[in-house]
GUVEXTOR-126855 format. One record per atom (N, C-alpha, C): residue in one letter; x, y, z. Coordinates in Angstrom, 2 decimals. Example, Ala and Ser with C-alpha at 12.3 -4.5 7.8 and 13.67 -1.06 7.14 Angstrom:
+------+---------+---------+---------+
: type :      c1 :      c2 :      c3 :
+------+---------+---------+---------+
:    A :   13.19 :   -5.69 :    7.80 :
:    A :   12.30 :   -4.50 :    7.80 :
:    A :   13.20 :   -3.30 :    7.80 :
:    S :   12.85 :   -2.25 :    7.08 :
:    S :   13.67 :   -1.06 :    7.14 :
:    S :   12.90 :    0.03 :    7.87 :
+------+---------+---------+---------+
END
This chain:
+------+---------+---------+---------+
: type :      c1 :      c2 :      c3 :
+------+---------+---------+---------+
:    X :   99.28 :  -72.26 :   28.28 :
:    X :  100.73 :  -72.27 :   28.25 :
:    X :  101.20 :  -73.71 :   28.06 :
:    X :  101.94 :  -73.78 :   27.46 :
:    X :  102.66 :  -75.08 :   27.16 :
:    X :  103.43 :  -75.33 :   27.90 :
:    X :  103.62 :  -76.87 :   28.55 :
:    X :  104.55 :  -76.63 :   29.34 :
:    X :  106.41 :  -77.33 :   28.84 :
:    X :  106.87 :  -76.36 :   29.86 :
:    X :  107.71 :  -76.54 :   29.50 :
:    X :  108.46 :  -74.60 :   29.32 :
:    X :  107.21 :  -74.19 :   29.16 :
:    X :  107.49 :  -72.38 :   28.69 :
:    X :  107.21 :  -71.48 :   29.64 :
:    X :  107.93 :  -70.89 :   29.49 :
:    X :  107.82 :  -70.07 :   30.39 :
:    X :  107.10 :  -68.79 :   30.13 :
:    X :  106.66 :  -67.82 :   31.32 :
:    X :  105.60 :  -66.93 :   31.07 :
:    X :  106.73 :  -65.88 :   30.12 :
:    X :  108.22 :  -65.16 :   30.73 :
:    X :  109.12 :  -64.34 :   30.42 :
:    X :  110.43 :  -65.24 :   30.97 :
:    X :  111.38 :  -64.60 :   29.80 :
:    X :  112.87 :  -65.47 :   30.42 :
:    X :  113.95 :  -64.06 :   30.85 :
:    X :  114.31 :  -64.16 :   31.92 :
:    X :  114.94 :  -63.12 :   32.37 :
:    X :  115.83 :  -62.76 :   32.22 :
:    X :  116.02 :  -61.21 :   32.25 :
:    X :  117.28 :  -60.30 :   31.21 :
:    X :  118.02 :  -61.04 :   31.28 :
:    X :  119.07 :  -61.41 :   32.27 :
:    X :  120.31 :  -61.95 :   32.17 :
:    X :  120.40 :  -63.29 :   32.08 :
:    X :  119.40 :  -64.03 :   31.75 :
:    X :  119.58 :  -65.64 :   31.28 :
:    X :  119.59 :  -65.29 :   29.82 :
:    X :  118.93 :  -64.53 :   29.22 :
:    X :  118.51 :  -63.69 :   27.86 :
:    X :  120.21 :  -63.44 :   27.21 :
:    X :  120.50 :  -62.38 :   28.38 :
:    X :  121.64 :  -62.03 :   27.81 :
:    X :  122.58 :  -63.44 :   27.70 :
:    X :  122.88 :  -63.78 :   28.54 :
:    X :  123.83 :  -64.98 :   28.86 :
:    X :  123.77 :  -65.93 :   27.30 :
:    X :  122.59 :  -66.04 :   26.85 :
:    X :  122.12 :  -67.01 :   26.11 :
:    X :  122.15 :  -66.21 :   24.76 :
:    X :  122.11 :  -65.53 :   24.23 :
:    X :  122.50 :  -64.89 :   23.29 :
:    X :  124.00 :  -64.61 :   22.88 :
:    X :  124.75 :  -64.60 :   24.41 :
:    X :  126.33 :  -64.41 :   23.80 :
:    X :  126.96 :  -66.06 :   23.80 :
:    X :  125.99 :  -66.93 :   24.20 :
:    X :  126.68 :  -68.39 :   24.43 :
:    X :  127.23 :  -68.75 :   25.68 :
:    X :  127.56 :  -67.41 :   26.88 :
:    X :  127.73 :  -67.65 :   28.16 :
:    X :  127.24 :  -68.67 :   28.71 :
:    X :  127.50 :  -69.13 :   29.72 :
:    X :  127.17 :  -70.35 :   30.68 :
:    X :  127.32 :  -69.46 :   32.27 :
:    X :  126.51 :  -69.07 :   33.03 :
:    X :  126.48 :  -68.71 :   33.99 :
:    X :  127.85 :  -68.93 :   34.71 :
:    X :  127.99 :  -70.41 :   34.64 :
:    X :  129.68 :  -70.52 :   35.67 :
:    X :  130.69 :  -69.36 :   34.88 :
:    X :  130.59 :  -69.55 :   33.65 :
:    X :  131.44 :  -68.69 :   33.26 :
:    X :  131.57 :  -67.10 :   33.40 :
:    X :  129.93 :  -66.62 :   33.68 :
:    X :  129.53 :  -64.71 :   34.16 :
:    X :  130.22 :  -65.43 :   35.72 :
:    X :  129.73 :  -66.04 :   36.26 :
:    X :  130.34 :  -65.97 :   37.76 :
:    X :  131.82 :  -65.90 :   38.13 :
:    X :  132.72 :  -66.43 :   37.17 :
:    X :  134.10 :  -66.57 :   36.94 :
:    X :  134.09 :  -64.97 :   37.15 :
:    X :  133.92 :  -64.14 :   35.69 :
:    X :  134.29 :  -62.61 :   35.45 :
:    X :  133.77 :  -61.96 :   36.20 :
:    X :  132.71 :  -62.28 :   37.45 :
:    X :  131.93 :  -61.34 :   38.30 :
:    X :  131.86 :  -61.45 :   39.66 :
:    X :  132.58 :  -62.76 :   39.75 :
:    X :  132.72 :  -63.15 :   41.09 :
:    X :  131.46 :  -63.38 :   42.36 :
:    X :  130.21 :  -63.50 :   41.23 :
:    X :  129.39 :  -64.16 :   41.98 :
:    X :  129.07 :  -65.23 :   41.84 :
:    X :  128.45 :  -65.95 :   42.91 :
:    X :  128.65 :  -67.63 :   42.71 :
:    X :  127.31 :  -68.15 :   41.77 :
:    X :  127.64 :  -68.86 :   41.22 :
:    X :  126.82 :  -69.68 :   40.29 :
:    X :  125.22 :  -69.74 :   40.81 :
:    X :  125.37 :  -70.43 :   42.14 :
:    X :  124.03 :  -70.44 :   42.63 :
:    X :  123.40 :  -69.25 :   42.66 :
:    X :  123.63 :  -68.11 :   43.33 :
:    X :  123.27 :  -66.97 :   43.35 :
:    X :  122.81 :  -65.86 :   42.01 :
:    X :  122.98 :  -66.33 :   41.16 :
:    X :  123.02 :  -66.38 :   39.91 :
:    X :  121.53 :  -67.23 :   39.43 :
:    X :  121.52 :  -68.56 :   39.67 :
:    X :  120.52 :  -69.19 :   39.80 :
:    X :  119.38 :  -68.62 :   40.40 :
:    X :  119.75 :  -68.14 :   41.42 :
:    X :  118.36 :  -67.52 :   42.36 :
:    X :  117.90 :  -66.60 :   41.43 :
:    X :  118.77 :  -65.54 :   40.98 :
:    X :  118.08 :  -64.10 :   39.96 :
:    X :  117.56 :  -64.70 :   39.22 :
:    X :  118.10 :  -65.56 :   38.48 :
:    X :  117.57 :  -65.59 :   37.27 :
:    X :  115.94 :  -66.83 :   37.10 :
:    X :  115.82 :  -67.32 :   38.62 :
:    X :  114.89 :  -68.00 :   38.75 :
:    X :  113.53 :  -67.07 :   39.26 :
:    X :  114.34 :  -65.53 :   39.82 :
:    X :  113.00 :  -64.87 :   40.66 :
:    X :  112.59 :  -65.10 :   41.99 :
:    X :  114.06 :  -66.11 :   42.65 :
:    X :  113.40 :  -66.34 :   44.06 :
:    X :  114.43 :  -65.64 :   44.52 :
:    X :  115.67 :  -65.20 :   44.10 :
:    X :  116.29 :  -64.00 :   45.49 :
:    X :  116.32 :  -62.29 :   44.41 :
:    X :  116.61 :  -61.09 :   45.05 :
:    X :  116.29 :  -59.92 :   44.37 :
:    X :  117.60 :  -59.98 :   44.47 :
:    X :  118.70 :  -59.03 :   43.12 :
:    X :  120.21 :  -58.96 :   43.98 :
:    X :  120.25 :  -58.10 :   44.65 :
:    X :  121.60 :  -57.52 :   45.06 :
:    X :  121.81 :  -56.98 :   46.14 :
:    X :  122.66 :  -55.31 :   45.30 :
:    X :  122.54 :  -54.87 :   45.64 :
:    X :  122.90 :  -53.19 :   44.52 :
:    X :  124.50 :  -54.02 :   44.61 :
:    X :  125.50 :  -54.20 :   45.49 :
:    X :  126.89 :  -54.52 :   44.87 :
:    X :  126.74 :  -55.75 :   43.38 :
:    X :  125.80 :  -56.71 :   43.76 :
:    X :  125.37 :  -57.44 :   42.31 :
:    X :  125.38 :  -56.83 :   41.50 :
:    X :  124.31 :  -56.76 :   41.53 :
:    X :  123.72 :  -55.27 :   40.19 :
:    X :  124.80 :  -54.14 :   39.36 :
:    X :  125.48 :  -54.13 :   40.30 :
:    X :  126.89 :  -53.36 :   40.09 :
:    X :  127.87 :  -53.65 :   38.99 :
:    X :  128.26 :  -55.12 :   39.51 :
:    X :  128.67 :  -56.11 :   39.01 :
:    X :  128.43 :  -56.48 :   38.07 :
:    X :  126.85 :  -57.33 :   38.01 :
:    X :  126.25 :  -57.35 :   36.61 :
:    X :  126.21 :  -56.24 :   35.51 :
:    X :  125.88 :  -55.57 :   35.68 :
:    X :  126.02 :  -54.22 :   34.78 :
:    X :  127.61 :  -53.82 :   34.43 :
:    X :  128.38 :  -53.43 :   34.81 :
:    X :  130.12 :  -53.47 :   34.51 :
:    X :  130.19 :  -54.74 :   33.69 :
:    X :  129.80 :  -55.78 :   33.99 :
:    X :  130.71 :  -57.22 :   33.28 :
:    X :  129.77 :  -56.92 :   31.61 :
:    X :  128.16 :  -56.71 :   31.70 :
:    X :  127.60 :  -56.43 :   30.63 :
:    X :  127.93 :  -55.14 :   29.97 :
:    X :  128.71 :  -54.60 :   30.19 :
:    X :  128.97 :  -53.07 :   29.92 :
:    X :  127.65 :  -52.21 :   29.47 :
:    X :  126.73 :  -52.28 :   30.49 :
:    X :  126.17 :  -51.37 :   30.66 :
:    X :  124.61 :  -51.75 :   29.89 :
:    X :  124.65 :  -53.28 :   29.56 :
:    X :  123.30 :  -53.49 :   28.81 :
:    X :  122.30 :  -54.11 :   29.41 :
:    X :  122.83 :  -54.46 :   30.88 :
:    X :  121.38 :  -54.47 :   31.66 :
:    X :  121.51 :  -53.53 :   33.05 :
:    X :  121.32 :  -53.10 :   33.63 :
:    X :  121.28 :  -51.97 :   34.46 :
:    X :  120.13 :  -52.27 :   35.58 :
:    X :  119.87 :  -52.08 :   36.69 :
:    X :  119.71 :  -51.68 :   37.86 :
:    X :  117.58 :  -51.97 :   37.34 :
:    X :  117.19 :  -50.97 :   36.37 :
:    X :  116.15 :  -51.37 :   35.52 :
:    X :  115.64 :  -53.01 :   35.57 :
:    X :  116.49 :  -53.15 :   34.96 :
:    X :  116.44 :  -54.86 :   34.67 :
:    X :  115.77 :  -55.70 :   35.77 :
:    X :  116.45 :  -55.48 :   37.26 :
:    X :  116.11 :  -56.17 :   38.17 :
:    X :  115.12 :  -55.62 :   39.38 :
:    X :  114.15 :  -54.69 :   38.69 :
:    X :  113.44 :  -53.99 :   39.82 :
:    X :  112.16 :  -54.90 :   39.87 :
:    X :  112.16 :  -54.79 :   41.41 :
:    X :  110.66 :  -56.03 :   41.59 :
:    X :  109.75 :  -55.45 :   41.54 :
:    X :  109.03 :  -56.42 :   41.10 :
:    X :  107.76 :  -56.26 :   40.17 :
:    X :  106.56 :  -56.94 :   41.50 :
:    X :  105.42 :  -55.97 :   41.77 :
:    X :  104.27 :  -55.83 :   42.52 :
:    X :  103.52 :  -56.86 :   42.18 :
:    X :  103.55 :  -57.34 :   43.19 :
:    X :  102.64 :  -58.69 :   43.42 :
:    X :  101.20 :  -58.02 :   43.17 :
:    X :  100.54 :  -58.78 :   42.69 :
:    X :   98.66 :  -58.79 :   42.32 :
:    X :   97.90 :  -58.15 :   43.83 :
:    X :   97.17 :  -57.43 :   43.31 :
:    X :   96.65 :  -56.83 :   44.74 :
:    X :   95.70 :  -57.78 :   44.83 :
:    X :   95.28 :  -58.59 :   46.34 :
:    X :   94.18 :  -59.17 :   46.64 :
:    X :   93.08 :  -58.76 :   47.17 :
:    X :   91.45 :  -59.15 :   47.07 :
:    X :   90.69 :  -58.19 :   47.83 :
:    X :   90.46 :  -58.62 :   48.63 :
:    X :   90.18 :  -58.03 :   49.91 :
:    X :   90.13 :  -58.57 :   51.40 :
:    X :   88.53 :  -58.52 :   51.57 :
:    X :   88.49 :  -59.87 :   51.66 :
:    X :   86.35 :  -59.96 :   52.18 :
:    X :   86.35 :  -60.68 :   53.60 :
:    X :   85.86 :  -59.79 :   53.82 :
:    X :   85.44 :  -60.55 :   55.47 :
:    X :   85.07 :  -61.64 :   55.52 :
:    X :   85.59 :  -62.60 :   56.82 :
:    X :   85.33 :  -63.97 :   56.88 :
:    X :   83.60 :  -64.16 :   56.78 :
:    X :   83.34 :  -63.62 :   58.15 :
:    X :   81.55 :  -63.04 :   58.45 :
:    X :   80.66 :  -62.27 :   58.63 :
:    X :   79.83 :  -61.70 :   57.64 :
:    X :   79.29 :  -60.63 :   58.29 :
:    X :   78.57 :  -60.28 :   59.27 :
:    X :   78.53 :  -59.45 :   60.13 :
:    X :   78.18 :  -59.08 :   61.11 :
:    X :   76.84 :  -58.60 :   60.85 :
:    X :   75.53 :  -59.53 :   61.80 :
:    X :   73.96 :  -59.29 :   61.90 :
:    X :   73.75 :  -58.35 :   62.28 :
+------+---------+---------+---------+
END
């Protein structure tokens, strides 16, 4: 990976960036705050279904509830520290 790239860029930075939006400006029409906004679209907070709500109405309907479902962490395998003689 090059850096600088990212693995996937997420729906609504996608969307945002295709219509020329600027996040402050979805937060203006949606009334969520900029930062919070930041978090989704970074992957460190999940929204909250009134978000989602929100987001979806302001997009009329082109990212949906879909969009933001979390995604299953890597299963790890559990090996015992020591085995038992």
């Amino acid at each position: 990976m090059m850096l600088g790239m990212r693995k996937s860029i997420h729906p609504l930075r996608r969307w945002l960036f295709e219509r020329q939006e600027t996040a402050a400006q979805f937060s203006a029409r949606t009334g969520i705050s900029t930062a919070y906004l930041s978090e989704i679209m970074t992957g460190k907070k999940y929204p909250t279904l009134s978000a989602i709500e929100k987001i979806t109405k302001a997009t009329k309907g082109a990212l949906t509830a879909n969009d933001f479902q979390r995604r299953p962490e890597p299963r790890r395998r559990l090996i015992p520290p020591n085995p038992v003689p």
